[in-house]
N, CA, C and O atoms as CSV, one atom per row, in Angstrom:
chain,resi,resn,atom,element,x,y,z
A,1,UNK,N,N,62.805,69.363,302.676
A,1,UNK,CA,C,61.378,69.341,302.914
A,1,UNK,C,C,60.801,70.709,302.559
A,1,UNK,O,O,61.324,71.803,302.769
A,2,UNK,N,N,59.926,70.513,302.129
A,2,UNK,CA,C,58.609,71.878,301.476
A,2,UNK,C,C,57.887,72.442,302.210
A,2,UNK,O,O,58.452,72.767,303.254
A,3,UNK,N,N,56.638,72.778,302.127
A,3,UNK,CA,C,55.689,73.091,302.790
A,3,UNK,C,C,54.603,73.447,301.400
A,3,UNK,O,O,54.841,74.354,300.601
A,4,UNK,N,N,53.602,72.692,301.332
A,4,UNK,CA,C,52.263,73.475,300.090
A,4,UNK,C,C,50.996,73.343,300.726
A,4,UNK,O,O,50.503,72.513,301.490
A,5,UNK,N,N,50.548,74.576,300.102
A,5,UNK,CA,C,49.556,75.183,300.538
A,5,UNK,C,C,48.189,74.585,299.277
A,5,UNK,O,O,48.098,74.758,298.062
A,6,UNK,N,N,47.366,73.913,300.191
A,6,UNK,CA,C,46.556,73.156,299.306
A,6,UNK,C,C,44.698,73.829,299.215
A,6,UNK,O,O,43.720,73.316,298.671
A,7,UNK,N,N,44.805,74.907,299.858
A,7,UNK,CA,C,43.467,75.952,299.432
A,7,UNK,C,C,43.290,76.178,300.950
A,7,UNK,O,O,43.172,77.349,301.311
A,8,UNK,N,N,43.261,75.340,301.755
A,8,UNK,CA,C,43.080,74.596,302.832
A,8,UNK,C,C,43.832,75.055,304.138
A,8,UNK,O,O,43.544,75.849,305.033
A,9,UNK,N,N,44.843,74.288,303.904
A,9,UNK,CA,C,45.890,74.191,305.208
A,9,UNK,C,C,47.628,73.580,304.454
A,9,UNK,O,O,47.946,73.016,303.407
A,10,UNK,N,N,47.994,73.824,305.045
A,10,UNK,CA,C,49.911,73.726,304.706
A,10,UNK,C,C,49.832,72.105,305.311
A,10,UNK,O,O,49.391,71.532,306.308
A,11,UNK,N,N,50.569,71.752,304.013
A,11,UNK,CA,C,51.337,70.405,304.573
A,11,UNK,C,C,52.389,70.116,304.131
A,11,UNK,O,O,52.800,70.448,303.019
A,12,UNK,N,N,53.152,69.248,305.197
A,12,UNK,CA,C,54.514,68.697,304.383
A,12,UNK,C,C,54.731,68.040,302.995
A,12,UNK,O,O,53.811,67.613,302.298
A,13,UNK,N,N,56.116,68.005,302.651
A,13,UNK,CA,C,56.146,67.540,301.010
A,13,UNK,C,C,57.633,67.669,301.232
A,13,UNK,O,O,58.228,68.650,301.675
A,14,UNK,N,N,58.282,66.159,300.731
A,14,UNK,CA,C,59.177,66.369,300.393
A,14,UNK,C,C,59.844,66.547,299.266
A,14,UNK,O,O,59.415,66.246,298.153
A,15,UNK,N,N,61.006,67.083,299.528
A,15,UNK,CA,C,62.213,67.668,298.198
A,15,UNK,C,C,63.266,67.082,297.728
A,15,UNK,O,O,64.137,66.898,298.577
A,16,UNK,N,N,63.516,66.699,296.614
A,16,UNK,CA,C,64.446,66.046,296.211
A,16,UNK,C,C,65.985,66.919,297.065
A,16,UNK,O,O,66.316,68.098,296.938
A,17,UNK,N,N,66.616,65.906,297.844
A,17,UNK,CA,C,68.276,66.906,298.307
A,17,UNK,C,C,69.290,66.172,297.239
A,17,UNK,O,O,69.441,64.953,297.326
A,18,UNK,N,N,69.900,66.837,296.351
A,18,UNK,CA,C,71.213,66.199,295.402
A,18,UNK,C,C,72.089,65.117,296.459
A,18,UNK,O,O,73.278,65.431,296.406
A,19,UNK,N,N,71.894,64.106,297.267
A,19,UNK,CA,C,72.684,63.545,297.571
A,19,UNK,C,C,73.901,64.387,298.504
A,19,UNK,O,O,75.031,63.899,298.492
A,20,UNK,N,N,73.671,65.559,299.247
A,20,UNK,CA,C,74.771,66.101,299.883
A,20,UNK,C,C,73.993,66.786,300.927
A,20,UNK,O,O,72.973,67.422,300.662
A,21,UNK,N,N,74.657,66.608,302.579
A,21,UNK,CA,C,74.024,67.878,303.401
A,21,UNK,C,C,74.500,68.853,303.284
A,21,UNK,O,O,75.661,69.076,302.938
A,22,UNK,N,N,73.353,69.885,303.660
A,22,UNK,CA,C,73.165,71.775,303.418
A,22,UNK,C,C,72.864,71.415,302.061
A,22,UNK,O,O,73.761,70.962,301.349
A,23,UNK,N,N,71.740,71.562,301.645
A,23,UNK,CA,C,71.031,72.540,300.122
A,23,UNK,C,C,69.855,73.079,301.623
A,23,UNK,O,O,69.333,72.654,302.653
A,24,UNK,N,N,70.007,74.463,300.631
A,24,UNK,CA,C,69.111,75.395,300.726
A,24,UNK,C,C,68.064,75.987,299.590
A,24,UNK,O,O,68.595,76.201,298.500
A,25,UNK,N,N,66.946,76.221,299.667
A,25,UNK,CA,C,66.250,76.855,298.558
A,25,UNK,C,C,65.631,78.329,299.371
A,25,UNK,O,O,65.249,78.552,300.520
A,26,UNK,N,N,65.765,79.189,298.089
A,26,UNK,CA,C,65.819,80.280,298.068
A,26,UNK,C,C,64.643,81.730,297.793
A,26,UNK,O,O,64.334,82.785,298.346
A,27,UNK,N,N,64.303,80.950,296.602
A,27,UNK,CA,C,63.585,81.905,295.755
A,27,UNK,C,C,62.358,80.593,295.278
A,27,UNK,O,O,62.633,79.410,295.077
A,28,UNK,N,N,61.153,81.162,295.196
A,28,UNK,CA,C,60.003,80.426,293.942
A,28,UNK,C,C,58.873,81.265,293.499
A,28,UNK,O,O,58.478,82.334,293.965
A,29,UNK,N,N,58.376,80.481,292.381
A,29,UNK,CA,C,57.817,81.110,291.577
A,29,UNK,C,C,56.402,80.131,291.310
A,29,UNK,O,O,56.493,78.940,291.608
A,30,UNK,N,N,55.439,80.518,290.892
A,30,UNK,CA,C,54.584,79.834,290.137
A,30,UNK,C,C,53.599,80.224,289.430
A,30,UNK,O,O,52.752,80.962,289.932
A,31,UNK,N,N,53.475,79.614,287.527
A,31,UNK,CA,C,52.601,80.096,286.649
A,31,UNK,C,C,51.263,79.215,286.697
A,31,UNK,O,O,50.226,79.478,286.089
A,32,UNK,N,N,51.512,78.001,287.630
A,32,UNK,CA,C,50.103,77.302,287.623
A,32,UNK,C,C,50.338,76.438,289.258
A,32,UNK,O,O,51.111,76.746,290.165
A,33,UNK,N,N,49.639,75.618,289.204
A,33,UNK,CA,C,49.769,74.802,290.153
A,33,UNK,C,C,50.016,73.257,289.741
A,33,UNK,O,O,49.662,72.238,290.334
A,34,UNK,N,N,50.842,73.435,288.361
A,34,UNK,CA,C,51.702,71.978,288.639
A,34,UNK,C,C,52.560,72.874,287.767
A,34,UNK,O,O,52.809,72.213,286.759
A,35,UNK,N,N,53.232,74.281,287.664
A,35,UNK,CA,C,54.640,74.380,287.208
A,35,UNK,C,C,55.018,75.636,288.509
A,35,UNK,O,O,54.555,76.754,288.733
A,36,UNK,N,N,55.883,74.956,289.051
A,36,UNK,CA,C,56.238,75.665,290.321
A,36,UNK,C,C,58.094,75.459,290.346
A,36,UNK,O,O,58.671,74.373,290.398
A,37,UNK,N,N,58.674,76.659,290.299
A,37,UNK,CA,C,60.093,76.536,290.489
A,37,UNK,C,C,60.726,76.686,291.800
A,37,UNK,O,O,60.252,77.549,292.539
A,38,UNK,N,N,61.713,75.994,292.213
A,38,UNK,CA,C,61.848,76.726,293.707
A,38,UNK,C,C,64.152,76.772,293.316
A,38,UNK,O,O,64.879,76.089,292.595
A,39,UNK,N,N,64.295,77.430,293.854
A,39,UNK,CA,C,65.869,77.459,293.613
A,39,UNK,C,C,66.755,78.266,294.400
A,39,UNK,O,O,66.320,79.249,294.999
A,40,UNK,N,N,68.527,77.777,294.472
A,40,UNK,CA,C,68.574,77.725,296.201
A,40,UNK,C,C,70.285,77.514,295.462
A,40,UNK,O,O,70.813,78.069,294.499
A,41,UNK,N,N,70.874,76.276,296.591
A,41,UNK,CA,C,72.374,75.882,296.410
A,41,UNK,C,C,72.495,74.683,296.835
A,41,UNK,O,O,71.543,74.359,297.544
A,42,UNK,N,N,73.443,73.711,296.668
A,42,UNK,CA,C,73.685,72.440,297.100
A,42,UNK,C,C,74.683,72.445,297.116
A,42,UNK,O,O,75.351,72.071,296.152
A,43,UNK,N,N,75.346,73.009,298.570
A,43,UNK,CA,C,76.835,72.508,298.363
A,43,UNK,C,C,77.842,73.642,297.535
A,43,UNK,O,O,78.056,74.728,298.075
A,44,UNK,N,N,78.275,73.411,296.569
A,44,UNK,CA,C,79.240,73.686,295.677
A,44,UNK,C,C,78.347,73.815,294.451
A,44,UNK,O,O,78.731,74.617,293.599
A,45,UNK,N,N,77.170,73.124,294.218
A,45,UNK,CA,C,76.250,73.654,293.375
A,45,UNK,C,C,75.309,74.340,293.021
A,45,UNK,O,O,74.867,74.840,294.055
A,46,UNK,N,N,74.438,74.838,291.758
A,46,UNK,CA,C,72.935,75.293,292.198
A,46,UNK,C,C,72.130,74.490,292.445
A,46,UNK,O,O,72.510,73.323,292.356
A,47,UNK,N,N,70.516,74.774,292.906
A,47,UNK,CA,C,69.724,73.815,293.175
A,47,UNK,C,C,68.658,74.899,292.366
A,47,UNK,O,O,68.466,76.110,292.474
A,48,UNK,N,N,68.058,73.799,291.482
A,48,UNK,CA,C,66.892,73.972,291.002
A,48,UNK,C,C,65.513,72.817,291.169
A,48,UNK,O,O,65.714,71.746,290.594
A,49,UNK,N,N,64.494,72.919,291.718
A,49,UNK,CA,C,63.856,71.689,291.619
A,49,UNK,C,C,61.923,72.397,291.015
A,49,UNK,O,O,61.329,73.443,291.272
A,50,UNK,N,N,61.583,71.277,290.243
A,50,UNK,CA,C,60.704,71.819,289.645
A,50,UNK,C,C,59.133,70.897,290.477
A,50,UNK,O,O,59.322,69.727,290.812
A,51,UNK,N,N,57.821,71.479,290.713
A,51,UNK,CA,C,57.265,70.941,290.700
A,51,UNK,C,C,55.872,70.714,290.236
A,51,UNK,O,O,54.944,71.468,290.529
A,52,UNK,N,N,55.736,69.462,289.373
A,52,UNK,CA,C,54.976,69.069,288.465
A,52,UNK,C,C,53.210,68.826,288.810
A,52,UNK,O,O,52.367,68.407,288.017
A,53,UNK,N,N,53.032,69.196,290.087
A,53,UNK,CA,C,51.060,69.630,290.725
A,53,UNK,C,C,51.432,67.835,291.377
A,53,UNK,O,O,50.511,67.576,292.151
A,54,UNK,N,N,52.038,67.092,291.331
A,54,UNK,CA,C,52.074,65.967,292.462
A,54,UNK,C,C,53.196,65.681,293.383
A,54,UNK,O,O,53.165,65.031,294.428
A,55,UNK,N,N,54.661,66.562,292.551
A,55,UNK,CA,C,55.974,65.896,293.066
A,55,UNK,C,C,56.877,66.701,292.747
A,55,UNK,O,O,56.656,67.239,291.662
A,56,UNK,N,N,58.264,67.159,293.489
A,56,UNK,CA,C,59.361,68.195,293.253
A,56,UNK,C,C,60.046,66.882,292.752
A,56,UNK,O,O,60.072,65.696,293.081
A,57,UNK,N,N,60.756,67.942,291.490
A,57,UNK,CA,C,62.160,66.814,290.996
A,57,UNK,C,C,63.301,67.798,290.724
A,57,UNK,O,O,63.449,68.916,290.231
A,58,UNK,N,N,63.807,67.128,291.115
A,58,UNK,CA,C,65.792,67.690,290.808
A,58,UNK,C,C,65.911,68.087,289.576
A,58,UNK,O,O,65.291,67.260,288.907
A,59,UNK,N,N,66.345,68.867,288.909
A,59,UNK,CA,C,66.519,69.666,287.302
A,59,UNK,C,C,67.788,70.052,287.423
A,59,UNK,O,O,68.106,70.810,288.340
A,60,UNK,N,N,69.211,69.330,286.009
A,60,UNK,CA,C,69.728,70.204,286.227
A,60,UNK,C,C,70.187,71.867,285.925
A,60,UNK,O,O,69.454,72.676,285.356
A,61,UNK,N,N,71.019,72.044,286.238
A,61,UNK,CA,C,71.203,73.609,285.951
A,61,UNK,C,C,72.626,73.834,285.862
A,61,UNK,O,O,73.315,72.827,286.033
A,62,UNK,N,N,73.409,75.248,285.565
A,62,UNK,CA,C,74.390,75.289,285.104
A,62,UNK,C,C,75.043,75.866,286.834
A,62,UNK,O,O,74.366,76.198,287.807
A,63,UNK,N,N,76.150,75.825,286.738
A,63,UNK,CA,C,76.839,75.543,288.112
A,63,UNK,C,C,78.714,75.993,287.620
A,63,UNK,O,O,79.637,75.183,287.542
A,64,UNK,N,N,78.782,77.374,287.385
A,64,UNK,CA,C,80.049,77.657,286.370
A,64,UNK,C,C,81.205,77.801,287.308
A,64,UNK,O,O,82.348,77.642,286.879
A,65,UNK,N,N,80.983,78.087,288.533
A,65,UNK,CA,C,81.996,78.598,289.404
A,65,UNK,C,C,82.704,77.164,290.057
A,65,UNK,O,O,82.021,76.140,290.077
A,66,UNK,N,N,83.759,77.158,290.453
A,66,UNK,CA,C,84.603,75.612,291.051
A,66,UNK,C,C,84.632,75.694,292.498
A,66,UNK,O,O,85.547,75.061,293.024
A,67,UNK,N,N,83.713,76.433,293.394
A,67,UNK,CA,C,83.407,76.576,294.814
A,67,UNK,C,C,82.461,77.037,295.315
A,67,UNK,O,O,82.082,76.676,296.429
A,68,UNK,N,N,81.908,77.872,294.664
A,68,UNK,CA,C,80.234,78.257,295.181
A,68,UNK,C,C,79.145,78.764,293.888
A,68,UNK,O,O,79.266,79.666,293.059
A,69,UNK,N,N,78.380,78.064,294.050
A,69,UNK,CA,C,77.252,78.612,292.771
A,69,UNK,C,C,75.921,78.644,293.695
A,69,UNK,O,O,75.509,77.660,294.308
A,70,UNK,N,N,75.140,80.273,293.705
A,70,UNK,CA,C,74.060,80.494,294.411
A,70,UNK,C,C,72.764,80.948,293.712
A,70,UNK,O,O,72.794,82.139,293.403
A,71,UNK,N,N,71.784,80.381,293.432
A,71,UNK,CA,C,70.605,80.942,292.943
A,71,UNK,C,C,69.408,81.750,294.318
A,71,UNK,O,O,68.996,81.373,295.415
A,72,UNK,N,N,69.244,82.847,293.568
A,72,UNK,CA,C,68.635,83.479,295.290
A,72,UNK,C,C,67.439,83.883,294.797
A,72,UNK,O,O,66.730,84.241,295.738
A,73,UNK,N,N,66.791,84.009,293.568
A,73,UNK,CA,C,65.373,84.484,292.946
A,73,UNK,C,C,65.274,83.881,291.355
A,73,UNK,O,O,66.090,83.722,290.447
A,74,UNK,N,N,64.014,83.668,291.506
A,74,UNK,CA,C,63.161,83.061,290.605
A,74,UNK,C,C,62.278,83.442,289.630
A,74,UNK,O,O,61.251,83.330,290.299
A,75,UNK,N,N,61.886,83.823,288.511
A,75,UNK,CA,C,60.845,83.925,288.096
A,75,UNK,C,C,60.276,83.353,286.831
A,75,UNK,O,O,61.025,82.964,285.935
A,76,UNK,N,N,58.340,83.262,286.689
A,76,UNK,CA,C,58.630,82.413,285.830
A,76,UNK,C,C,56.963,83.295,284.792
A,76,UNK,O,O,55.897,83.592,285.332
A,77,UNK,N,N,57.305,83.486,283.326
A,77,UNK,CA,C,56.365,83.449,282.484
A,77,UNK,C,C,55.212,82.622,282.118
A,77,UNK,O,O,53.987,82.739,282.103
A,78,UNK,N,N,56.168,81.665,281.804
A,78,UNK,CA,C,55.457,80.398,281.311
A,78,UNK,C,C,56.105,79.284,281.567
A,78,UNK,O,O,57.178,79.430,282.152
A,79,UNK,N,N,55.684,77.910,281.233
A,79,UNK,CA,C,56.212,76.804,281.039
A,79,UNK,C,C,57.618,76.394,280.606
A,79,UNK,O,O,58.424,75.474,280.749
A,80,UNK,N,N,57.444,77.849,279.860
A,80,UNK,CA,C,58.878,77.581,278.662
A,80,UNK,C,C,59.677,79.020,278.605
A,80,UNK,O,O,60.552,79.159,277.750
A,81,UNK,N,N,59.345,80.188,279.604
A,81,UNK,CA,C,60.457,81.188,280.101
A,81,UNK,C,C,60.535,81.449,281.469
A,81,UNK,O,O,59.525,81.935,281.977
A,82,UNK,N,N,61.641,81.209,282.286
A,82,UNK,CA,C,61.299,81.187,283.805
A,82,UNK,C,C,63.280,81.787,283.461
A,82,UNK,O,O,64.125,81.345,282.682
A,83,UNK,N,N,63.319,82.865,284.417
A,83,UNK,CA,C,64.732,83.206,284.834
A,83,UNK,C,C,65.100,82.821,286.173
A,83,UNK,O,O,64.328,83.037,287.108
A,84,UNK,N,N,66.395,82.181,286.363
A,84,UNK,CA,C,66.898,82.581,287.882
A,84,UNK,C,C,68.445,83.356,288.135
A,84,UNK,O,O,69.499,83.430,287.504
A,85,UNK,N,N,67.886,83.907,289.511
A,85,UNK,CA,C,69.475,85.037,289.244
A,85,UNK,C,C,69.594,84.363,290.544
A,85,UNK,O,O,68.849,83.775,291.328
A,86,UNK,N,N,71.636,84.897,290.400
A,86,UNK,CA,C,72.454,84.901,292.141
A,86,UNK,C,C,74.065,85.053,291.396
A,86,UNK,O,O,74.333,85.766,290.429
A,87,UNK,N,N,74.778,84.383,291.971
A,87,UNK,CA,C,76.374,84.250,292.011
A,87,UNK,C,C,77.098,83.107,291.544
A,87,UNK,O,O,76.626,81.993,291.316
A,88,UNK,N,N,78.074,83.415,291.443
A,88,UNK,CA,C,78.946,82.226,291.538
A,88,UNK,C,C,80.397,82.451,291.971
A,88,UNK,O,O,80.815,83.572,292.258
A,89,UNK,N,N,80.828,81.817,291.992
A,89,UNK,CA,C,82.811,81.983,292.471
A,89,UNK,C,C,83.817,81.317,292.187
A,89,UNK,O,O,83.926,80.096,292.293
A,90,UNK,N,N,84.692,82.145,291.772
A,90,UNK,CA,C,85.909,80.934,291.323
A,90,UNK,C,C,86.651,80.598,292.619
A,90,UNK,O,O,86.468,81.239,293.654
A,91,UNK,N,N,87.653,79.376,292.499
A,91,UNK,CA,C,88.416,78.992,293.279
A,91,UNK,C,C,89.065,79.864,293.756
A,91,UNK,O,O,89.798,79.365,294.610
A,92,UNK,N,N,89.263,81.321,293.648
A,92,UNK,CA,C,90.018,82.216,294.781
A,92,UNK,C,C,88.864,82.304,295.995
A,92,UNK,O,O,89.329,82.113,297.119
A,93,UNK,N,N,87.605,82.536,295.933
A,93,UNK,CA,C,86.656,82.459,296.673
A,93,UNK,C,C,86.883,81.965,297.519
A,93,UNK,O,O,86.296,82.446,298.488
A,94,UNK,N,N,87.838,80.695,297.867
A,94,UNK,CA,C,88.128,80.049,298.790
A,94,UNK,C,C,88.893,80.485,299.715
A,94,UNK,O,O,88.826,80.074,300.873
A,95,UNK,N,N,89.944,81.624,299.195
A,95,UNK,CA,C,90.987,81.843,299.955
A,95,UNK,C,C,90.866,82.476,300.357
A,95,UNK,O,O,91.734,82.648,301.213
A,96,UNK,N,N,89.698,83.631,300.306
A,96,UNK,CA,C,89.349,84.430,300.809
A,96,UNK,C,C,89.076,86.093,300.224
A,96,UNK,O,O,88.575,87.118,300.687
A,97,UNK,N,N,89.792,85.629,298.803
A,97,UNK,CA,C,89.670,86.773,297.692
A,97,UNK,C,C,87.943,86.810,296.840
A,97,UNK,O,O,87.194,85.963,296.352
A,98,UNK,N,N,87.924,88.191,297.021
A,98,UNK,CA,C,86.671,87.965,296.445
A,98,UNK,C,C,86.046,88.564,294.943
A,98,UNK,O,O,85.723,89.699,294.593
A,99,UNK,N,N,86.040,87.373,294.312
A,99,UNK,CA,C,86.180,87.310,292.747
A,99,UNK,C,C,84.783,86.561,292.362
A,99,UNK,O,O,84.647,85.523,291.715
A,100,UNK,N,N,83.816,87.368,292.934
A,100,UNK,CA,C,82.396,86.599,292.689
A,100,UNK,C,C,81.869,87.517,291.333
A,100,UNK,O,O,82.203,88.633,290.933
A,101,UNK,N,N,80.815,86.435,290.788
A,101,UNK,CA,C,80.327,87.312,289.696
A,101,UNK,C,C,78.874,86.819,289.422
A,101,UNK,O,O,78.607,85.748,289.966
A,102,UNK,N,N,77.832,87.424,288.646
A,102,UNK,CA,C,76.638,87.175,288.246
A,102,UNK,C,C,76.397,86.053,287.767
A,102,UNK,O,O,76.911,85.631,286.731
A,103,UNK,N,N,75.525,85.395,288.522
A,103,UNK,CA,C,75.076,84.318,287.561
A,103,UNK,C,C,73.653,84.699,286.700
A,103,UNK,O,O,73.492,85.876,287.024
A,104,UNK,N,N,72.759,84.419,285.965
A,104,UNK,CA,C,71.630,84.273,285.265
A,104,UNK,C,C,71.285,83.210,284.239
A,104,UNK,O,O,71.725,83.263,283.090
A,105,UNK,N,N,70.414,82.152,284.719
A,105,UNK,CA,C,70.466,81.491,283.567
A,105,UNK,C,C,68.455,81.407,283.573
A,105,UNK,O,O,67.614,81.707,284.420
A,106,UNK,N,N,68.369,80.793,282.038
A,106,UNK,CA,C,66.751,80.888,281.260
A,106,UNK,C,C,66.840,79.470,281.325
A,106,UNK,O,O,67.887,78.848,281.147
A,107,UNK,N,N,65.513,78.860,281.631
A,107,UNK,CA,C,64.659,77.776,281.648
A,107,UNK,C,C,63.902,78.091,280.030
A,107,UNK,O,O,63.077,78.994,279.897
A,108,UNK,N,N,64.328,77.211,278.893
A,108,UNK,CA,C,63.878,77.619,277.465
A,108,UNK,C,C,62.537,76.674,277.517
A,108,UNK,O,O,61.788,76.874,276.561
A,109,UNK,N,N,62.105,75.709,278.429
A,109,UNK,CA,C,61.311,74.679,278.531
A,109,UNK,C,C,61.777,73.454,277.787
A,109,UNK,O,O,60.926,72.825,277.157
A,110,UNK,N,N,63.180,72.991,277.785
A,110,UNK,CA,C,63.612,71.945,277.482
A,110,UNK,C,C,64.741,72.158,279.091
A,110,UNK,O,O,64.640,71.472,280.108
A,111,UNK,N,N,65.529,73.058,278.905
A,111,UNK,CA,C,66.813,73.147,279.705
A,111,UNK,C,C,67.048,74.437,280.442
A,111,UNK,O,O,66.434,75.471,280.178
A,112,UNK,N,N,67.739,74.356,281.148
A,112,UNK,CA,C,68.535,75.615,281.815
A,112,UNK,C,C,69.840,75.980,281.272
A,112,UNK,O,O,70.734,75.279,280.799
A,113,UNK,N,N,69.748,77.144,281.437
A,113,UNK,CA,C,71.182,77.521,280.224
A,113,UNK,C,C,71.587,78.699,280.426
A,113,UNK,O,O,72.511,79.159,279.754
């Protein structure tokens, strides 16, 4: 669930969840008021969800690590350049070794990459 601010007063809105409990969102951005990014984690994945001035939708995104992938900030140019940064982790991550590394990927306005 969201929260948007309509000039007015805050109201609820819901968010697409990937089908898993715990996603969190993190970071957002916005170049208008129907291109709004918001981005976060799901699980074992990233969470990116975009929203279009009526409705958030699920987008995917790249997700490189095999146990944790985190997007924690957002930003966006335009329609067609928006960055998000955070982490990711390989399967030692699990064991307790810590072998995390940068994530960054570009929104080209087709994909995330």
């Amino acid at each position: 669930m969201t929260s948007h601010w309509n000039g007015s007063g805050w109201r609820r809105v819901s968010s697409p969840s990937p089908g898993v409990r715990g996603s969190n969102l993190y970071g957002v951005t916005a170049t208008s008021a129907s291109n709004i990014w918001a981005v976060g984690w799901a699980r074992t994945s990233t969470l990116i969800e975009h929203w279009n001035g009526a409705a958030w939708k699920h987008v995917a995104s790249p997700s490189p690590g095999s146990t944790w992938n985190t997007l924690f900030g957002v930003a966006a140019d335009s329609a067609s350049d928006a960055w998000a940064v955070g982490w990711y982790c390989a399967s030692t991550c699990a064991s307790g070794s810590a072998a995390d590394d940068t994530l960054i990927t570009h929104w080209n306005g087709t994909a995330w990459k």
